[in-house]
C-alpha atoms as a printed R data frame, in Angstrom:
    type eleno elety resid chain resno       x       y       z
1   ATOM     1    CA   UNK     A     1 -54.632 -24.712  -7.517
2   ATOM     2    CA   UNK     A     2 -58.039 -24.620  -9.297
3   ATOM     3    CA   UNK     A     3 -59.607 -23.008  -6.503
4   ATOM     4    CA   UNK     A     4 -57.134 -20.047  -6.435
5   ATOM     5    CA   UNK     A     5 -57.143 -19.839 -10.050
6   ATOM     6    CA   UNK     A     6 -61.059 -19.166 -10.297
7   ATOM     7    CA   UNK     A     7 -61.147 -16.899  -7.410
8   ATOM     8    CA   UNK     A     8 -58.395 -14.869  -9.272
9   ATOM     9    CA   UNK     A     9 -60.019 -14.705 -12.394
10  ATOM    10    CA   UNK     A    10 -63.241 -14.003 -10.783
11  ATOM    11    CA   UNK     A    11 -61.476 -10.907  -8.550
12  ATOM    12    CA   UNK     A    12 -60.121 -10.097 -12.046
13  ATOM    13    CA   UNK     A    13 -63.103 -10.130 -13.392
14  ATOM    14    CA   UNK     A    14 -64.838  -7.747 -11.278
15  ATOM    15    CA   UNK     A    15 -62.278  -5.171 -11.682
16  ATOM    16    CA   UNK     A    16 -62.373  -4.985 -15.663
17  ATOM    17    CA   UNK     A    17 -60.930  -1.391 -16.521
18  ATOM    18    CA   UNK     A    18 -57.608  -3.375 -14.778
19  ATOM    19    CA   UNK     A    19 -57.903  -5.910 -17.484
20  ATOM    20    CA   UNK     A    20 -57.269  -3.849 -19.968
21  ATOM    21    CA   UNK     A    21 -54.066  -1.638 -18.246
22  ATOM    22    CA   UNK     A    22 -51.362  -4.212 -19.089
23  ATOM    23    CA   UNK     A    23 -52.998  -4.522 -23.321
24  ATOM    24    CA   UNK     A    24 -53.324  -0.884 -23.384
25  ATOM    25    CA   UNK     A    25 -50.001  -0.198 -22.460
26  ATOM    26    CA   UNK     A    26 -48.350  -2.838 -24.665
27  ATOM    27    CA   UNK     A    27 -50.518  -1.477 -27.622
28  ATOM    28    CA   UNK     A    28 -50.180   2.144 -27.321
29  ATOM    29    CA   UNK     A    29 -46.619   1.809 -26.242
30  ATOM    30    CA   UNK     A    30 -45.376  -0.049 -29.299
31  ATOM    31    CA   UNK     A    31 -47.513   2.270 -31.580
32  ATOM    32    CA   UNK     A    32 -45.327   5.482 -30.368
33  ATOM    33    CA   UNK     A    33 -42.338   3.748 -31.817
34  ATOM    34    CA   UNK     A    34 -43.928   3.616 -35.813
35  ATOM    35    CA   UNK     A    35 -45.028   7.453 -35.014
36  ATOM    36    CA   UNK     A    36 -41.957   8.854 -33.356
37  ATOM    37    CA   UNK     A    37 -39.329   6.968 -36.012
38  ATOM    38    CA   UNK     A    38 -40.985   7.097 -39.593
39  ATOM    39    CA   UNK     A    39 -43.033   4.979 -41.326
40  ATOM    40    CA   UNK     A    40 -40.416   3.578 -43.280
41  ATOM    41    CA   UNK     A    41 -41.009  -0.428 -43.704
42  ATOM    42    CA   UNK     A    42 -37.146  -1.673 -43.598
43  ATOM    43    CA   UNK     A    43 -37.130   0.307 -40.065
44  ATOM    44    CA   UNK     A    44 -39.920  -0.791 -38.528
45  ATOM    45    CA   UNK     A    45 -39.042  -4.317 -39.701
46  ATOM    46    CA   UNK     A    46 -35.218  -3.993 -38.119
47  ATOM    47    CA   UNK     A    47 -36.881  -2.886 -34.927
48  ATOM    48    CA   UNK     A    48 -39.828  -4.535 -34.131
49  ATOM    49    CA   UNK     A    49 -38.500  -7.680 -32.276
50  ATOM    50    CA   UNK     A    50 -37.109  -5.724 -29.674
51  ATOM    51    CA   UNK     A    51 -39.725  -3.138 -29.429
52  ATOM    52    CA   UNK     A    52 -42.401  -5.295 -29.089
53  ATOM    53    CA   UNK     A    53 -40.992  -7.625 -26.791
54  ATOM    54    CA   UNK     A    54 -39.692  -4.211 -24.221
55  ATOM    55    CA   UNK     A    55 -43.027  -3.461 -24.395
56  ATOM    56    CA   UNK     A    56 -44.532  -6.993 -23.355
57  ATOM    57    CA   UNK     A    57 -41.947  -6.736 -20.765
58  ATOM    58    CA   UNK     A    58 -42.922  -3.604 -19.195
59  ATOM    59    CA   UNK     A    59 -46.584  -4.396 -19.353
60  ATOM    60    CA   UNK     A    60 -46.228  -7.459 -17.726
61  ATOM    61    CA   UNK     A    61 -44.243  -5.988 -14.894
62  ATOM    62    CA   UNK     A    62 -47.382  -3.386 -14.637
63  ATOM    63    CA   UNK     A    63 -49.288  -5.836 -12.147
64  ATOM    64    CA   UNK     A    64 -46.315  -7.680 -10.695
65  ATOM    65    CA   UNK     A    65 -46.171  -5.018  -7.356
66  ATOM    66    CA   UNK     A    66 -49.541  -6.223  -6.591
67  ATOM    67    CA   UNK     A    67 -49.786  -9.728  -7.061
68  ATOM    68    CA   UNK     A    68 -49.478 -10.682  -3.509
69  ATOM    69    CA   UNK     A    69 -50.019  -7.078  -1.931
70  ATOM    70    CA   UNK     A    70 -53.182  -7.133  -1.305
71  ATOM    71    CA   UNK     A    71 -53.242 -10.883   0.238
72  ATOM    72    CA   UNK     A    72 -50.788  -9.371   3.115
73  ATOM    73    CA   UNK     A    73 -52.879  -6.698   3.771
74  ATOM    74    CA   UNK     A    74 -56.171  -8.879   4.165
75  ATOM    75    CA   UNK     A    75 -54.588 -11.585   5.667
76  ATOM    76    CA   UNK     A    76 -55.461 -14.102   3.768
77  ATOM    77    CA   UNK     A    77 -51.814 -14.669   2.390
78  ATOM    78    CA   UNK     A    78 -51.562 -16.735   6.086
79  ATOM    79    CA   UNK     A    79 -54.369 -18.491   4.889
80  ATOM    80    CA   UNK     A    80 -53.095 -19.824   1.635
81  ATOM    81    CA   UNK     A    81 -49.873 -20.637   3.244
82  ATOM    82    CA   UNK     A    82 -51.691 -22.831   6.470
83  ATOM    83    CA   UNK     A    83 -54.705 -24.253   4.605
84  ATOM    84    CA   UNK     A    84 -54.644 -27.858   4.265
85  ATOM    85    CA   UNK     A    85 -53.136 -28.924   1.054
86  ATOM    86    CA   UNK     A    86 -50.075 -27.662  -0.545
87  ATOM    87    CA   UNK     A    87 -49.282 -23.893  -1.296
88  ATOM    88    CA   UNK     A    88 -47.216 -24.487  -3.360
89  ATOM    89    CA   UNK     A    89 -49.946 -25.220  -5.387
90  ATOM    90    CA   UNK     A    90 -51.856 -22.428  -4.653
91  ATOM    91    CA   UNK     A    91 -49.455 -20.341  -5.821
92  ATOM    92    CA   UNK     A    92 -48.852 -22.094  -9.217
93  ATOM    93    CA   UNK     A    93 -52.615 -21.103  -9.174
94  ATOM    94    CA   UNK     A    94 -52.338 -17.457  -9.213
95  ATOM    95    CA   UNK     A    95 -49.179 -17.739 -11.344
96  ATOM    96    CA   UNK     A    96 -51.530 -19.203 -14.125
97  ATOM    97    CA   UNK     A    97 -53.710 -16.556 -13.393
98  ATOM    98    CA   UNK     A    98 -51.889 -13.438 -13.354
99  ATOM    99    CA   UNK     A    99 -50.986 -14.992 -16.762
100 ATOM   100    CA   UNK     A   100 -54.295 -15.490 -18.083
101 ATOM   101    CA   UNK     A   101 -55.021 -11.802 -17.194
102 ATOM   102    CA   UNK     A   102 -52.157 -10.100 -18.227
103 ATOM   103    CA   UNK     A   103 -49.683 -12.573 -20.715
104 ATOM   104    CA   UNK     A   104 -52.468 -14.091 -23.085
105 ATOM   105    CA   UNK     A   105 -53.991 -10.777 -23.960
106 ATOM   106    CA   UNK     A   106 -50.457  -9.875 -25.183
107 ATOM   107    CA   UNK     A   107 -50.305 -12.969 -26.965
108 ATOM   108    CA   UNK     A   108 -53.375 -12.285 -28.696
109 ATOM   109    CA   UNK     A   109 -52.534  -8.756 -29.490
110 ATOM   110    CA   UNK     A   110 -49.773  -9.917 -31.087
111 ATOM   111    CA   UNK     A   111 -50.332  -9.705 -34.538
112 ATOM   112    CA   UNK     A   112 -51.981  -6.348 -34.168
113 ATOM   113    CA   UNK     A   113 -48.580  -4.721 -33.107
114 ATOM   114    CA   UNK     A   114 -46.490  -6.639 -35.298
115 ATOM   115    CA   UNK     A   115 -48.681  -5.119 -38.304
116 ATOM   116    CA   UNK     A   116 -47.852  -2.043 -37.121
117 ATOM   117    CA   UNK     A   117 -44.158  -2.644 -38.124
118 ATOM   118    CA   UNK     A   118 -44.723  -4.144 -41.436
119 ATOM   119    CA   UNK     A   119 -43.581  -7.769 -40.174
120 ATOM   120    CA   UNK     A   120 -45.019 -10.999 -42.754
121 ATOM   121    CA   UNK     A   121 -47.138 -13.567 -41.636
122 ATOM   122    CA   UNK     A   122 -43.720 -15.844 -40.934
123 ATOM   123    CA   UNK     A   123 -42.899 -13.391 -38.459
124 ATOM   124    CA   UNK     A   124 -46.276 -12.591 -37.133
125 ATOM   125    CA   UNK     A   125 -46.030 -16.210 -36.479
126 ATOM   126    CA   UNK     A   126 -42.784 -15.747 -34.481
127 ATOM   127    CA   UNK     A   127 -43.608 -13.542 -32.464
128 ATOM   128    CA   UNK     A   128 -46.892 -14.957 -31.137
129 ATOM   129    CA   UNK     A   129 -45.127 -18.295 -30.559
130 ATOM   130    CA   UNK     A   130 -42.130 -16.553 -28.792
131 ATOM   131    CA   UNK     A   131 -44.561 -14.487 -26.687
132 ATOM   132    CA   UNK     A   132 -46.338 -17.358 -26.088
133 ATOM   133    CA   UNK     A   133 -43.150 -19.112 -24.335
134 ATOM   134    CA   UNK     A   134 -41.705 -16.355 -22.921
135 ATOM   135    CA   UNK     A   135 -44.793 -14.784 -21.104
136 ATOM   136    CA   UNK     A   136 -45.126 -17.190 -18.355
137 ATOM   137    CA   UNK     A   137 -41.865 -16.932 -17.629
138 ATOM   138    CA   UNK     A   138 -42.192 -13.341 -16.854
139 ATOM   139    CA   UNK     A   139 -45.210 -14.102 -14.894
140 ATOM   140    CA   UNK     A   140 -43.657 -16.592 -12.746
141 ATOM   141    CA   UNK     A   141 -40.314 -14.862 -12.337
142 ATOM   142    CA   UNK     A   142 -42.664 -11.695 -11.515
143 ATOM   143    CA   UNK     A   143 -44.074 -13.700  -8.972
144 ATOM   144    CA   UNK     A   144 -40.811 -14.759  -7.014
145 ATOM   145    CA   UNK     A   145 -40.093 -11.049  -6.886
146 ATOM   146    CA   UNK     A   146 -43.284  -9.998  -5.619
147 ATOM   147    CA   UNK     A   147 -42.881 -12.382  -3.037
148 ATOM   148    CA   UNK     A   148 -39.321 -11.585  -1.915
149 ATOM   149    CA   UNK     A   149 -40.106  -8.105  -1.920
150 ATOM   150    CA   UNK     A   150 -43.274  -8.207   0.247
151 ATOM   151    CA   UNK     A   151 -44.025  -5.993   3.034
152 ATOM   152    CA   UNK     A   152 -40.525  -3.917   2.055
153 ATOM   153    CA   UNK     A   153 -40.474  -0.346   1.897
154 ATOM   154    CA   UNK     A   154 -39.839   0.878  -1.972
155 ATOM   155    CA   UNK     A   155 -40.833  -2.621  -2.474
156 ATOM   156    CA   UNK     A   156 -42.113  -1.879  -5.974
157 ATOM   157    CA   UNK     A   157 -38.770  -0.321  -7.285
158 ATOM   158    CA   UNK     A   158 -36.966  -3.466  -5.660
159 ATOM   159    CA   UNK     A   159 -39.115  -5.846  -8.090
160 ATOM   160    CA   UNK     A   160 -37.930  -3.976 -10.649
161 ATOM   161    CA   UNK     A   161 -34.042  -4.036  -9.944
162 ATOM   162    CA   UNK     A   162 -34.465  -7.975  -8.807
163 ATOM   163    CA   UNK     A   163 -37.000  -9.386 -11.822
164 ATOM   164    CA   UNK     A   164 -35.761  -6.928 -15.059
165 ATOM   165    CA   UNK     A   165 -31.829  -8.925 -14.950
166 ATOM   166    CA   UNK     A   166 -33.807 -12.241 -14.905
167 ATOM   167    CA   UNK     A   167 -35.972 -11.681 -17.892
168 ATOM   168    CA   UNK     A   168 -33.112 -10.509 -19.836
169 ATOM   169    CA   UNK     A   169 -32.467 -14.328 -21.477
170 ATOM   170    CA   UNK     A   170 -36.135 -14.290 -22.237
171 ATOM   171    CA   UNK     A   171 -36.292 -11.118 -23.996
172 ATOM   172    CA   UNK     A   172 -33.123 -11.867 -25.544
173 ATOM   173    CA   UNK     A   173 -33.929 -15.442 -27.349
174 ATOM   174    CA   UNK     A   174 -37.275 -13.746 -27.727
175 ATOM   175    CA   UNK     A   175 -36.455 -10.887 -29.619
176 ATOM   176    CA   UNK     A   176 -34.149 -13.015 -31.253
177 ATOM   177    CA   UNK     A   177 -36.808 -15.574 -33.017
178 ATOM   178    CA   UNK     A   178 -38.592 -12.938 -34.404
179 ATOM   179    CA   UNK     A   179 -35.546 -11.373 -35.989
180 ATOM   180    CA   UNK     A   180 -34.157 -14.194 -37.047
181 ATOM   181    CA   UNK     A   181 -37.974 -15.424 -38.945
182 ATOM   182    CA   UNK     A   182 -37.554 -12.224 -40.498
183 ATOM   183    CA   UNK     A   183 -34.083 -12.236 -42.418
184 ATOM   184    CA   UNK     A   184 -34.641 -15.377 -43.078
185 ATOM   185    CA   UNK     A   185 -32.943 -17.585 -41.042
186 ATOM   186    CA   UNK     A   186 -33.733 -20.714 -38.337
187 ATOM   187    CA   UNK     A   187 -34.552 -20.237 -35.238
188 ATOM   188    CA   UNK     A   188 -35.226 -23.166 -33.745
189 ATOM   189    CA   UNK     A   189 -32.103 -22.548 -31.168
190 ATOM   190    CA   UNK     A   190 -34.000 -19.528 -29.839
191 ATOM   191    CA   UNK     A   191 -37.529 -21.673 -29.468
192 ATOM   192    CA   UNK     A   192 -35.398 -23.883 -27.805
193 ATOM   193    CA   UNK     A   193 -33.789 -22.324 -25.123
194 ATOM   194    CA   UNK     A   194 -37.298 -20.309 -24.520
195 ATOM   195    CA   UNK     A   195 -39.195 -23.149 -24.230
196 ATOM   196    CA   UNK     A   196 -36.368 -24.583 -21.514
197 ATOM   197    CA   UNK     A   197 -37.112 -21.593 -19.512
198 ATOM   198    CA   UNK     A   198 -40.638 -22.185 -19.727
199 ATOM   199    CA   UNK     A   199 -40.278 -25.292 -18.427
200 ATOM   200    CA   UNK     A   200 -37.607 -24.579 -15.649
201 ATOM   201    CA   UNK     A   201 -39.969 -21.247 -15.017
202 ATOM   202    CA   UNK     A   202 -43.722 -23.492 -14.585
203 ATOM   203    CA   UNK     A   203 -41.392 -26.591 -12.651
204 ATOM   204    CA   UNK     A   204 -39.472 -24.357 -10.522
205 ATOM   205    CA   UNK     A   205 -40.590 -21.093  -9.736
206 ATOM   206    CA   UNK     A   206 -43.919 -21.633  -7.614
207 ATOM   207    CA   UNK     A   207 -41.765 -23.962  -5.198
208 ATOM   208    CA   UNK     A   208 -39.517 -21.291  -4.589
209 ATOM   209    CA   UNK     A   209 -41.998 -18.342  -4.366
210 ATOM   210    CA   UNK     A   210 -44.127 -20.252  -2.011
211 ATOM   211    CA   UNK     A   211 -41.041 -20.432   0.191
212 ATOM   212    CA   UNK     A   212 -39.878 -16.692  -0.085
213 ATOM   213    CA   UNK     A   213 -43.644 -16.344   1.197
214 ATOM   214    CA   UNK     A   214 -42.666 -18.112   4.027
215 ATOM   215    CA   UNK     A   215 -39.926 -16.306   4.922
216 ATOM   216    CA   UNK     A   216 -41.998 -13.233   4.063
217 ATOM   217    CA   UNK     A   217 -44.732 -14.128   6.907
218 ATOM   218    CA   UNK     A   218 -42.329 -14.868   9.257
């Protein structure tokens, strides 16, 4: 896992104008929203959860096509499936990294966006903790599509149709936190059930990617 991880992030690293694609995105996209309604605060405040999170959505699914593209094509996907050791692991690995690259820097951005829309520091808050749960989700259920759409023709538009549905809960009880932080109300049940598919998500998800791989090769 570590070994995949730090050849990742150093492939990542080499390549830095693609670091910044999935930020840049989120950023400018949820800026439109502010210039295209009105600046008026009770607005902006109303639709912020939502906005922001569609937006961390669709800049997370900006990288997804390629996550295990370029392995086919090299053929080194065969040899992080044969190596000794488990691939499973190995794909955990570049789970963790396609989040470092492109979930964290939407973490971090965060607050930026979410002063955009006039939100308080209670649901600045939100919103970085919700992103913060729901991002690796996205990444790992990104991942399961990239792999059972590998090597298909229109294979990106089939990630699309397969992983949007599935990240529907998370952008739901997502959206959800932050809205409910800013009228005032708990929203622990929303943490909750993100957190759950964080954990089913990190548990689950690289076991059955590293099979659809698998089946992919063969």
């Amino acid at each position: 896992m570590n070994t995949m991880l730090q050849r990742d992030l150093r492939l990542a690293y080499g390549q830095r104008a693609l670091l910044w694609l999935p930020i840049g995105f989120f950023v400018i996209a949820a800026s439109l929203f502010p210039l295209g309604i009105g600046a008026e605060p009770q607005t902006l405040r109303r639709i912020a959860p939502g906005v922001v999170w569609v937006c961390a959505l669709l800049a997370t699914m900006l990288s997804i096509t390629h996550l295990f593209a370029a392995d086919l094509q090299d053929g080194s996907l065969e040899q992080i499936l044969l190596a000794p050791g488990s691939p499973t692991a190995r794909v955990a690995g570049r789970m963790v990294a396609h989040w470092l690259i492109n979930g964290l820097p939407l973490v971090l951005a965060g607050p930026l966006v979410g002063v955009m829309f006039d939100l308080d520091a209670p649901s600045l808050f939100a919103l970085c903790a919700s992103l913060l749960l729901g991002t690796p989700v996205m990444s790992a259920l990104g991942a399961l599509g990239a792999a059972l759409t590998l090597g298909l023709r229109s294979g990106a538009a089939l990630i699309f149709l397969i992983v949007l549905p599935l990240t529907m809960p998370v952008l739901i009880f997502g959206a959800g936190a932050v809205g409910a932080i800013s009228q005032g109300e708990p929203a622990q049940a929303h943490f909750s059930l993100l957190g759950a598919l964080a954990i089913v998500s990190v548990v689950g998800m690289p076991l059955a990617t590293a099979a659809a791989l698998r089946i992919a090769m063969e």
